[in-house]
MIZA-74598 format. One record per residue: residue number from 1; residue in three letters; y, x, z of N, C-alpha, C in turn. Coordinates in steps of 0.02 Angstrom, whole numbers. Atoms other than C-alpha are relative to their C-alpha. Layout:
<atoms>
[atom NUM,"ALA",[Y,X,Z],[Y,X,Z],[Y,X,Z]]
...
</atoms>
This chain:
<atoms>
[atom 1,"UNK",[50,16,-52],[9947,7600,-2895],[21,32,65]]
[atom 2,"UNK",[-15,-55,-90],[9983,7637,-2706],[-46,11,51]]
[atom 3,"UNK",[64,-15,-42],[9877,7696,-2596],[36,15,70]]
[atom 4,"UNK",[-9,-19,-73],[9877,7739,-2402],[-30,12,41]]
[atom 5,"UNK",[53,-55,-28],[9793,7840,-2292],[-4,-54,78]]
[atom 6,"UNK",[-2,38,-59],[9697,7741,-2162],[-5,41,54]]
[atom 7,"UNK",[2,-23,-54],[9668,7806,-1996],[-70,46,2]]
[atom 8,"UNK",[30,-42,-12],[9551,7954,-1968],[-42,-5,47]]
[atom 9,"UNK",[36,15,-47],[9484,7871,-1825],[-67,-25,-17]]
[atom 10,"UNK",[64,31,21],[9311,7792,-1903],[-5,64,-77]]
[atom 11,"UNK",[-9,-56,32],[9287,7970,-1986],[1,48,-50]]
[atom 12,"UNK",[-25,-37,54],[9370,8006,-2135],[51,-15,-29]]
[atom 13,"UNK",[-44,42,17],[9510,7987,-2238],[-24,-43,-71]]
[atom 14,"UNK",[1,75,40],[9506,7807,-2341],[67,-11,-52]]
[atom 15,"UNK",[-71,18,18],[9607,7777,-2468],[-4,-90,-32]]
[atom 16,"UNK",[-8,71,8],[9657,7588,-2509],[39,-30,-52]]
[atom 17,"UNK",[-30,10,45],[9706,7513,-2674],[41,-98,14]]
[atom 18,"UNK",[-39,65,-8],[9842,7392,-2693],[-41,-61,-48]]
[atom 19,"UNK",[23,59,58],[9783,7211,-2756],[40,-10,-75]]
[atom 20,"UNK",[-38,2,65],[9816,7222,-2942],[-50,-37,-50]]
[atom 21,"UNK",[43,43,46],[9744,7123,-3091],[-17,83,-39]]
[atom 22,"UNK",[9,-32,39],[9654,7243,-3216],[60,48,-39]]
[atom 23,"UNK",[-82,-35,22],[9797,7383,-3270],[-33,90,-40]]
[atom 24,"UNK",[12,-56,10],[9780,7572,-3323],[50,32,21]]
[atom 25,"UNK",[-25,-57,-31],[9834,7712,-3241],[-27,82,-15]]
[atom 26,"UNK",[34,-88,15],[9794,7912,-3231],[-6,20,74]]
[atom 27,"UNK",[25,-38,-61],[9683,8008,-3089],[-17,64,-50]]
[atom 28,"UNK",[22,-72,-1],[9682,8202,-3116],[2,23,-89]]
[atom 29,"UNK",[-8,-14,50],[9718,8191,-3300],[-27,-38,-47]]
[atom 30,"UNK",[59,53,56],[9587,8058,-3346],[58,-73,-6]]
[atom 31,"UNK",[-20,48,16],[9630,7879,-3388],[-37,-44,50]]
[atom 32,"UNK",[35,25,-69],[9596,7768,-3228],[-1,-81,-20]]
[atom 33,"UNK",[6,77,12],[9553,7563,-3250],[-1,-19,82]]
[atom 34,"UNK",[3,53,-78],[9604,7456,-3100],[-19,-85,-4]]
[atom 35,"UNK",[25,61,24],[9520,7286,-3094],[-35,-18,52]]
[atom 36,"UNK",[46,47,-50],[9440,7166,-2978],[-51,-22,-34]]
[atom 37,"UNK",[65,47,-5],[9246,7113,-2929],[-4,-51,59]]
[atom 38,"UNK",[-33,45,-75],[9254,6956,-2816],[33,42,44]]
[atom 39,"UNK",[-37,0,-17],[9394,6990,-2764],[16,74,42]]
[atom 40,"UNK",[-2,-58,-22],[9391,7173,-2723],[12,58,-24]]
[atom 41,"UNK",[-13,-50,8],[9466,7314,-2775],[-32,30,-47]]
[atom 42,"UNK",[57,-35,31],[9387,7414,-2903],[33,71,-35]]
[atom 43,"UNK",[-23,-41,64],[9405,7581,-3020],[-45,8,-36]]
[atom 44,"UNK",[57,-40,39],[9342,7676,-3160],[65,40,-46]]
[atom 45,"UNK",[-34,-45,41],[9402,7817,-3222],[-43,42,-55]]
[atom 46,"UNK",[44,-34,70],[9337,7899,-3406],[29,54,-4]]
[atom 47,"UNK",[27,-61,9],[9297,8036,-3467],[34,9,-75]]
[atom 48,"UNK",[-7,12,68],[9381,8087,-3647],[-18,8,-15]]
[atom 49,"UNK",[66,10,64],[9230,8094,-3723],[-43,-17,43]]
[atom 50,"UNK",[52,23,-24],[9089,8005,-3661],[-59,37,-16]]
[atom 51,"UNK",[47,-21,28],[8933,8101,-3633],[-46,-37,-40]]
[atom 52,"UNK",[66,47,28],[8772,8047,-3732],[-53,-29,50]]
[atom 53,"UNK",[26,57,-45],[8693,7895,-3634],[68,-19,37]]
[atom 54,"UNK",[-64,12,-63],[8865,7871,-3534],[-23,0,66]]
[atom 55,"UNK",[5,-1,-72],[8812,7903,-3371],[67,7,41]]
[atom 56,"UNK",[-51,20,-52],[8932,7874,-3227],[-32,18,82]]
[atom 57,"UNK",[19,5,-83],[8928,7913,-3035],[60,-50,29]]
[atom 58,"UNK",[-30,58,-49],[8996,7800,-2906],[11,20,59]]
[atom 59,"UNK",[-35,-34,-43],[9088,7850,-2779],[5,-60,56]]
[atom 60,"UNK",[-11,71,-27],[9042,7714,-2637],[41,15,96]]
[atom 61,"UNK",[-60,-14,-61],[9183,7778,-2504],[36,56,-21]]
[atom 62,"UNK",[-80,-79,-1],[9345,7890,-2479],[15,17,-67]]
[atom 63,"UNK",[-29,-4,76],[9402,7878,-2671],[51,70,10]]
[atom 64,"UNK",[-60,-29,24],[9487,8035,-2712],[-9,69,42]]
[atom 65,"UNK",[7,-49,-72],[9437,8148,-2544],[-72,35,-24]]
[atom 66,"UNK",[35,-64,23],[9376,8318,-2599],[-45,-18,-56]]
[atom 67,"UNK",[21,22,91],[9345,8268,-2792],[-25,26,-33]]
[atom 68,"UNK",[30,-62,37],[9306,8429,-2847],[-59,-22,-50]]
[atom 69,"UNK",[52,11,44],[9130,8370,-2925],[5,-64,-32]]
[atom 70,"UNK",[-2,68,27],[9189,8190,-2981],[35,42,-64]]
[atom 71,"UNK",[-16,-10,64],[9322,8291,-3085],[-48,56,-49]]
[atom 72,"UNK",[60,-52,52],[9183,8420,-3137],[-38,-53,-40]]
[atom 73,"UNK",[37,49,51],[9090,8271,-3191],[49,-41,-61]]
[atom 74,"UNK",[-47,57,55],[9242,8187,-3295],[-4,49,-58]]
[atom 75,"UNK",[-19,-45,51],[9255,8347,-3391],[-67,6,-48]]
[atom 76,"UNK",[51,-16,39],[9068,8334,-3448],[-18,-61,-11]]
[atom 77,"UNK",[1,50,18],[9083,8164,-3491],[-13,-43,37]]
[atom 78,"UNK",[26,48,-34],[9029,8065,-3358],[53,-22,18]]
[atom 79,"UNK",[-60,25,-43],[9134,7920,-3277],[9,-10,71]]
[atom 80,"UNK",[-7,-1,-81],[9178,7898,-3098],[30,-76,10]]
[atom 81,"UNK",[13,69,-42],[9169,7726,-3016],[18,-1,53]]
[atom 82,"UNK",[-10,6,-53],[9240,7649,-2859],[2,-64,27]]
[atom 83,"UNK",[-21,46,-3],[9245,7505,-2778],[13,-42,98]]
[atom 84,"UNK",[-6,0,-65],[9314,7457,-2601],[-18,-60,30]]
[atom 85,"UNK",[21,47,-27],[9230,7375,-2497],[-19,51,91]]
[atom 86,"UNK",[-8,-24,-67],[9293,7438,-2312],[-54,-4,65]]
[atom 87,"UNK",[13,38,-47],[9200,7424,-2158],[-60,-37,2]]
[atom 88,"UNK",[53,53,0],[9035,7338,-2212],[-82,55,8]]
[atom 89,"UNK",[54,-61,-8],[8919,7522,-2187],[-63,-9,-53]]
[atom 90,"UNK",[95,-7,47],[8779,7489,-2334],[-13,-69,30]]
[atom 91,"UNK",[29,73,-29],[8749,7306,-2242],[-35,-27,-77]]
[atom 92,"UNK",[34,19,38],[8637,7201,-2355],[85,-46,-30]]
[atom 93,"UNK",[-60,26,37],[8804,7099,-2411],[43,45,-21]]
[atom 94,"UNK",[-24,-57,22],[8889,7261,-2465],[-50,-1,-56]]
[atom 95,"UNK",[52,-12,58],[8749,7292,-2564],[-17,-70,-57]]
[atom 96,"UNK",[-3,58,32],[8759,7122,-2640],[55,-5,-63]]
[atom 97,"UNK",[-76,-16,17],[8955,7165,-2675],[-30,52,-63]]
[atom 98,"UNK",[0,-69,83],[8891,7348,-2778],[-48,-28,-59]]
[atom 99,"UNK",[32,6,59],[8761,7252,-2873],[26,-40,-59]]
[atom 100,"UNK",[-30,38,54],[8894,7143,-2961],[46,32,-10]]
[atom 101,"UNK",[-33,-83,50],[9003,7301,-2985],[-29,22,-55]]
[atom 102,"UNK",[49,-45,70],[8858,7385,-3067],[-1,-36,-54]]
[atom 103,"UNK",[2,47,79],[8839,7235,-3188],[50,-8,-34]]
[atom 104,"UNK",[-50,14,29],[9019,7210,-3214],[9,80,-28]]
[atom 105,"UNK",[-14,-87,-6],[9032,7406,-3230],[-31,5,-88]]
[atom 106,"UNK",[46,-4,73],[8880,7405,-3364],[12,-35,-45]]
[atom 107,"UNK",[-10,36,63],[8937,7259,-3458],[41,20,-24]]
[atom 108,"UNK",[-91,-9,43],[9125,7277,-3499],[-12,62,-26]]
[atom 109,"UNK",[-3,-78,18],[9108,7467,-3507],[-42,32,-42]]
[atom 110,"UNK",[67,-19,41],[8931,7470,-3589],[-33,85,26]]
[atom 111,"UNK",[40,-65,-21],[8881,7620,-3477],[-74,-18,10]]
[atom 112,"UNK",[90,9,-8],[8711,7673,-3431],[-23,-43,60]]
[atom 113,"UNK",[20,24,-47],[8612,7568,-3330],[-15,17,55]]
[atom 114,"UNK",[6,-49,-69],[8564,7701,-3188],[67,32,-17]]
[atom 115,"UNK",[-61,-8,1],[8713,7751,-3128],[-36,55,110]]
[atom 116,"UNK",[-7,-45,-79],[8723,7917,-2962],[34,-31,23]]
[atom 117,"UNK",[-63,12,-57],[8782,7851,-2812],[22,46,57]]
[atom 118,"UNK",[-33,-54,-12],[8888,7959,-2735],[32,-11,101]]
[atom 119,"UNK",[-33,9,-65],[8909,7949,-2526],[-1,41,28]]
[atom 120,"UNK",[-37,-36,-59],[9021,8030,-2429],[-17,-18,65]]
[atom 121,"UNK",[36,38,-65],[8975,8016,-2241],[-7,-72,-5]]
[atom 122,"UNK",[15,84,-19],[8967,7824,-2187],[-12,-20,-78]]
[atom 123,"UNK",[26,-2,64],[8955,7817,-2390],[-67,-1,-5]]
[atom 124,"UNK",[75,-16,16],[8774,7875,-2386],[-30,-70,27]]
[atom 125,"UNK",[39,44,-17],[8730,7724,-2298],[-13,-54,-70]]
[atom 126,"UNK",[-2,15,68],[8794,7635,-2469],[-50,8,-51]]
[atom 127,"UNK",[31,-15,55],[8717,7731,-2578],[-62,0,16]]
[atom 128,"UNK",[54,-15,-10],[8558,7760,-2507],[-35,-76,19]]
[atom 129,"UNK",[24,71,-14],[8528,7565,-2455],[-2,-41,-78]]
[atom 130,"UNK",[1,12,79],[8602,7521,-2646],[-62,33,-33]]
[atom 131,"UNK",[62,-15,58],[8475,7636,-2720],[-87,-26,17]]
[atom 132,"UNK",[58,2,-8],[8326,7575,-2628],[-13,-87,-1]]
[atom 133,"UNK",[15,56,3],[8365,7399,-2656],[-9,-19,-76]]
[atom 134,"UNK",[5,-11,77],[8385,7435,-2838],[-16,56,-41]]
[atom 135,"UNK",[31,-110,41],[8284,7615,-2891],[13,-34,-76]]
[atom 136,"UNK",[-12,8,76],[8301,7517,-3073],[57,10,-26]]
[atom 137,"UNK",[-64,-3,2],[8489,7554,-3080],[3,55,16]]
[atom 138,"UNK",[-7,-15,-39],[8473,7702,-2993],[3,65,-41]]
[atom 139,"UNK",[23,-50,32],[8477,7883,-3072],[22,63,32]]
[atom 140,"UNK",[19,-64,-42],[8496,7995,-2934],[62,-5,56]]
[atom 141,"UNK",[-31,4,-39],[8584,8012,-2779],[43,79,18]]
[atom 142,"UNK",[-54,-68,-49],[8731,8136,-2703],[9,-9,57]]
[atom 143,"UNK",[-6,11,-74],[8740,8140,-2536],[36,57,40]]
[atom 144,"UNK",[-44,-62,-24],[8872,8243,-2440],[32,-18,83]]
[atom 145,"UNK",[-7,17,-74],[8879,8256,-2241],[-5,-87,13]]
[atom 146,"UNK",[1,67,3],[8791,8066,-2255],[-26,-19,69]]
[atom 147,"UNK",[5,10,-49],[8770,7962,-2133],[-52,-56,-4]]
[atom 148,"UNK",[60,40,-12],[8578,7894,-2117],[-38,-20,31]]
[atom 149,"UNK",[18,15,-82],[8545,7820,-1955],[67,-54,25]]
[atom 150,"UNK",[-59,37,-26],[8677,7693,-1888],[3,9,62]]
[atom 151,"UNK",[-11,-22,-79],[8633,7733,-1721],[-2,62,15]]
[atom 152,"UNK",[-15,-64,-8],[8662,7910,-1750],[92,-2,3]]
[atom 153,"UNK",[-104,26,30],[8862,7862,-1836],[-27,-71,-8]]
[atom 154,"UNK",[-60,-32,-60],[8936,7768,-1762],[-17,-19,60]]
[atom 155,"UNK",[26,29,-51],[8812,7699,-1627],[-1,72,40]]
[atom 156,"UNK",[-5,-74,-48],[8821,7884,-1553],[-72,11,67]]
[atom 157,"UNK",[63,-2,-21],[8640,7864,-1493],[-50,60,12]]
[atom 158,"UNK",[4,-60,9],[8601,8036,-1527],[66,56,27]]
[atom 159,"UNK",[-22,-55,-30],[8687,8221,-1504],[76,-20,-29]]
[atom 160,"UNK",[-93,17,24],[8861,8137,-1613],[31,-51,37]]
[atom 161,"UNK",[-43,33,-33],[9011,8061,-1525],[-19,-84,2]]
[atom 162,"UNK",[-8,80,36],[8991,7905,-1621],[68,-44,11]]
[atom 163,"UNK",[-88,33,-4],[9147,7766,-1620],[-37,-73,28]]
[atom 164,"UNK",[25,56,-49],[9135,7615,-1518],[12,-54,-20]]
[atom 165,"UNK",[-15,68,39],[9240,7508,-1642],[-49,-18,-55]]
[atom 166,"UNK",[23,25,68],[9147,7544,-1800],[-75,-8,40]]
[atom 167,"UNK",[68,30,-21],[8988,7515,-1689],[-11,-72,9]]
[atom 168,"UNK",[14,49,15],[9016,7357,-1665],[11,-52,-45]]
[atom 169,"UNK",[-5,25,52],[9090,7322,-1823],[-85,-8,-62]]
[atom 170,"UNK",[51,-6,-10],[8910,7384,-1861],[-77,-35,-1]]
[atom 171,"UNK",[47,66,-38],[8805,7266,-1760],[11,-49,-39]]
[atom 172,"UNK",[-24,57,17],[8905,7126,-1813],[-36,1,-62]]
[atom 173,"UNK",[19,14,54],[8875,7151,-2010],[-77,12,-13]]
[atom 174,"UNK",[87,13,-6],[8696,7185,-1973],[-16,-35,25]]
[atom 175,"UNK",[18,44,-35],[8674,7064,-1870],[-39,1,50]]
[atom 176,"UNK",[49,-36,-62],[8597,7169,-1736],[40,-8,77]]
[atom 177,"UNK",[-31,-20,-71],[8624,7201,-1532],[-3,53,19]]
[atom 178,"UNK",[32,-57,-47],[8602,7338,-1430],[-71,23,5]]
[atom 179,"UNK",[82,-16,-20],[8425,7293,-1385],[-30,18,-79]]
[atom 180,"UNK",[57,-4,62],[8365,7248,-1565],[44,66,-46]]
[atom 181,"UNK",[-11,-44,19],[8463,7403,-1640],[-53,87,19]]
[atom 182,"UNK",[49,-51,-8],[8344,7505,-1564],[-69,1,-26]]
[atom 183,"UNK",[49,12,42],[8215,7449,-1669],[-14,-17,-62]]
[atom 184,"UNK",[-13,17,82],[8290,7417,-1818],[-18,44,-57]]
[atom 185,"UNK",[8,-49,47],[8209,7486,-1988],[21,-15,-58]]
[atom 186,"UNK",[-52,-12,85],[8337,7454,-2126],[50,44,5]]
[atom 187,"UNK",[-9,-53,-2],[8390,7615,-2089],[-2,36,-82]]
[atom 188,"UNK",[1,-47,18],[8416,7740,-2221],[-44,54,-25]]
[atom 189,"UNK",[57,-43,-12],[8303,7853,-2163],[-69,-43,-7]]
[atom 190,"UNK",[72,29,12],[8163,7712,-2152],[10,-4,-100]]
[atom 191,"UNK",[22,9,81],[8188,7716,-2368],[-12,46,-25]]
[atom 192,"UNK",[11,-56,42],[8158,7883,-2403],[-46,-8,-33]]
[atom 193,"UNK",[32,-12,39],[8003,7883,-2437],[-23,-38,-63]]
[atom 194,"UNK",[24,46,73],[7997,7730,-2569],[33,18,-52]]
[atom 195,"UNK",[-61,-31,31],[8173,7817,-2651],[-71,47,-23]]
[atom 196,"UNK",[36,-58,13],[8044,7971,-2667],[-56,-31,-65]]
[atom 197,"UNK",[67,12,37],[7895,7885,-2748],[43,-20,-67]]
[atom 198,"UNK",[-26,40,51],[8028,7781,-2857],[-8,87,-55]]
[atom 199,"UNK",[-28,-59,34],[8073,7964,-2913],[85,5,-24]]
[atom 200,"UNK",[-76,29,17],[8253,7943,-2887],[15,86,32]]
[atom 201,"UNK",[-23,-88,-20],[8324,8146,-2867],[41,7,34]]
[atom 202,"UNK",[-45,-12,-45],[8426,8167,-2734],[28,83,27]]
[atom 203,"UNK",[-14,-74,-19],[8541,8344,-2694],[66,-29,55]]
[atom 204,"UNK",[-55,39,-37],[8656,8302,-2526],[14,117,21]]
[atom 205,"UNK",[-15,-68,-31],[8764,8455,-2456],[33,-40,68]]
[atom 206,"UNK",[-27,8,-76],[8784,8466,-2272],[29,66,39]]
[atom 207,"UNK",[-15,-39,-52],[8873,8564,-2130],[-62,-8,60]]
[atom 208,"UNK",[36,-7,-48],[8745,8642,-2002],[11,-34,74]]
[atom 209,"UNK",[-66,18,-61],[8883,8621,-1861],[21,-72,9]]
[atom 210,"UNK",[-52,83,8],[8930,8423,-1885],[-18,-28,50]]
[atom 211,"UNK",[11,44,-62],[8953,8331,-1725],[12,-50,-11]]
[atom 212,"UNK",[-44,76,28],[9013,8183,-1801],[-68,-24,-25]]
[atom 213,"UNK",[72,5,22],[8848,8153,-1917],[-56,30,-1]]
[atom 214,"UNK",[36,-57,-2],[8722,8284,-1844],[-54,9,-43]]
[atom 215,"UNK",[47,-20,44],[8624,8360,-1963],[-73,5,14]]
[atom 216,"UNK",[49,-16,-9],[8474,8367,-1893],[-30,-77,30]]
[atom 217,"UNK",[45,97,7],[8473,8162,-1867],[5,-32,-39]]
[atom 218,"UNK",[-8,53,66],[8520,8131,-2034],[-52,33,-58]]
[atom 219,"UNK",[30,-18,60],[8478,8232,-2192],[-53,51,18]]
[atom 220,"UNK",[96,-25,-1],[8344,8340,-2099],[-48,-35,12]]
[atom 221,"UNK",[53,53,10],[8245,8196,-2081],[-6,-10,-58]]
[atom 222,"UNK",[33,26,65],[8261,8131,-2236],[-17,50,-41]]
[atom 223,"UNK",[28,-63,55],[8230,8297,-2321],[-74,15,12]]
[atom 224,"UNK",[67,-4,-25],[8072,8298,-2225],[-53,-41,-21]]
[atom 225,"UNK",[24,52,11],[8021,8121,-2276],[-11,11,-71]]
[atom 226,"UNK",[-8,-7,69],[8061,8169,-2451],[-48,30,-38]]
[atom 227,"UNK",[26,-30,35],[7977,8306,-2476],[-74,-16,4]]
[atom 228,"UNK",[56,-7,-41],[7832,8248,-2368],[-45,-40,-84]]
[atom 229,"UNK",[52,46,51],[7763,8121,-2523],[32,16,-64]]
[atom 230,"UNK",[-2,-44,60],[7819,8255,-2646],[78,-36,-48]]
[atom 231,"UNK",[-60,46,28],[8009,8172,-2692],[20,74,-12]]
[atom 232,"UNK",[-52,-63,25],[8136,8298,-2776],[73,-24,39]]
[atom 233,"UNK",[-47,-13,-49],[8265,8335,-2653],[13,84,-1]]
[atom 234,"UNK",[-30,-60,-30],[8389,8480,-2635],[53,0,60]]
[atom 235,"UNK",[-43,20,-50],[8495,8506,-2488],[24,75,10]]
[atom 236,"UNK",[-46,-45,-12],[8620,8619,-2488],[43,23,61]]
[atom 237,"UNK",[-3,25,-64],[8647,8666,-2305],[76,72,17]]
[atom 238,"UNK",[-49,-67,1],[8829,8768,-2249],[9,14,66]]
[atom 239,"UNK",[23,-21,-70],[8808,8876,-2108],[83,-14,55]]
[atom 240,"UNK",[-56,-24,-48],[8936,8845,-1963],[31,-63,-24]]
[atom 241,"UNK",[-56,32,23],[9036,8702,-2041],[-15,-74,31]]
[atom 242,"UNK",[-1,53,-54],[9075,8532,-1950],[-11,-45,-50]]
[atom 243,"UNK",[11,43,73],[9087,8359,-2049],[25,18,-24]]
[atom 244,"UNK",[-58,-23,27],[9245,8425,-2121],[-14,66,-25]]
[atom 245,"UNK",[-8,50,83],[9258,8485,-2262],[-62,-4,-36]]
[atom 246,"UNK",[76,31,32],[9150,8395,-2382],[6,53,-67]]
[atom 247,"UNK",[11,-35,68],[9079,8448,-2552],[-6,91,9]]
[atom 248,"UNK",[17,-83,-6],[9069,8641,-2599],[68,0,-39]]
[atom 249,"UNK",[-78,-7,48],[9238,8730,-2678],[-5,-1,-49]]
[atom 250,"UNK",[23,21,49],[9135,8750,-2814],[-55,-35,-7]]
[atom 251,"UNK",[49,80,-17],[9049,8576,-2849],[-58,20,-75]]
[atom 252,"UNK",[63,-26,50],[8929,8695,-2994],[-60,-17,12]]
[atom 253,"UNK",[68,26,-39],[8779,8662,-2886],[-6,-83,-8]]
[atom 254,"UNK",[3,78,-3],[8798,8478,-2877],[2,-31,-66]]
[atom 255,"UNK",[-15,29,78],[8862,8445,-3060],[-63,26,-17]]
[atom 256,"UNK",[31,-41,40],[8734,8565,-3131],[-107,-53,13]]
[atom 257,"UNK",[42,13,-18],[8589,8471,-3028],[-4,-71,-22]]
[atom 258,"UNK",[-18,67,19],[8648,8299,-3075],[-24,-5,-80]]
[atom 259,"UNK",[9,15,62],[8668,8330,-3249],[-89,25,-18]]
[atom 260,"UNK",[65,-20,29],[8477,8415,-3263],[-31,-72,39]]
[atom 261,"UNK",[54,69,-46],[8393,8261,-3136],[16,-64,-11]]
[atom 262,"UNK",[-16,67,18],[8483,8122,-3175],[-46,-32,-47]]
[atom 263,"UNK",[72,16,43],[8346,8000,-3232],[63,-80,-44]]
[atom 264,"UNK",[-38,56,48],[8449,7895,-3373],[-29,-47,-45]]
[atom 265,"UNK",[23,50,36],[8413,7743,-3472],[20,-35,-48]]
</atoms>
């Protein structure tokens, strides 16, 4: 499988799988499956022993970038999921794309039906739009320096730089402008609180410091929203640290919270 590091400019590194028919390979010691969903890219890597229920997280950006808790999760049976779909931020047709992952995911593989989704910045928009279009699939969210606001990243509407390409890459797949972006509520942040009632558990770790996705227009809102109508949310907050680097060195906190909240089926 080859991979290649896209450009750092739309902010993070991406990695990109070559078009291959269904094959096997090895990530980090596990046993990796490469395979296409219309026509897109996919993984899954197992676990040598499957926990009881098979649960799986999903990794819906930057495959591979700061892993630490994907491979903490392989070692306690869970599998790790991927599937690329570049460039489309959580858009309602993205989310169209992960719900025939998840099925192809659950059938062939016979995992559990709730499945963590796992977003890395611009990721969170993924996961957090996936879980609120489907809380029945859904069994808890990770969220790590996410990005829940579009006009925070990469519309830079707020105190972060933002990017001017992936903004209007943005617009486009939302189908928004300028004007009506300023009023738009398929936001992120507008789903907290139905994610909450669903009872879907969410633990995101953030940098205090992040100018890129500022913390205080992303996950302190939604931690606010969360808790406000009594949702289970932890947020693991690291003093001083920018977007860079993600996860914790030790991903104990995150595995440990996953495996007790995860609501399985």
């Amino acid at each position: 499988m080859s991979l290649f590091v896209r450009s750092l400019r739309c902010l993070a590194t991406a990695f990109v799988l070559s078009a291959l028919p269904a094959t096997a390979a090895e990530w980090n010691g596990y046993e990796q499956v490469n395979f296409q969903v219309e026509g897109k890219n996919a993984i899954l890597v197992k676990p040598k022993a499957p926990a009881p229920g098979n649960p799986w997280i999903y990794r819906t950006e930057f495959f591979g970038h700061e892993p630490q808790g994907d491979i903490a999760l392989l070692a306690k049976g869970w599998h790790v999921a991927y599937l690329q779909i570049n460039d489309m931020y959580g858009a309602p047709p993205a989310v169209a794309l992960m719900d025939k992952f998840h099925d192809e995911v659950v059938k062939t593989h016979h995992l559990n039906n709730r499945v963590v989704l796992e977003g890395f910045s611009r990721g969170g928009l993924y996961a957090v739009n996936y879980a609120a279009a489907h809380p029945e699939n859904t069994a808890g969210l990770y969220l790590d320096a996410p990005v829940l606001d579009i006009r925070s990243w990469p519309g830079g509407k707020g105190t972060g730089k933002g990017d001017a390409k992936c903004w209007a890459q943005a617009l486009a797949i939302y189908q928004l402008t300028e004007d009506t972006a300023k009023t738009f509520t398929g936001n992120p942040l507008d789903k907290a609180e139905s994610l909450a009632k669903a009872k879907i558990p969410v633990i995101a770790v953030c940098g205090d410091a992040d100018k890129v996705v500022p913390f205080p227009e992303n996950t302190k809102l939604f931690e606010e929203k969360y808790k406000a109508v009594g949702g289970t949310i932890q947020v693991i907050v690291k003093p001083g640290v920018d977007h860079h680097p993600h996860s914790l060195k030790d991903p104990a906190p995150i595995v440990d919270f996953l495996v007790k909240n995860a609501v399985l089926k």
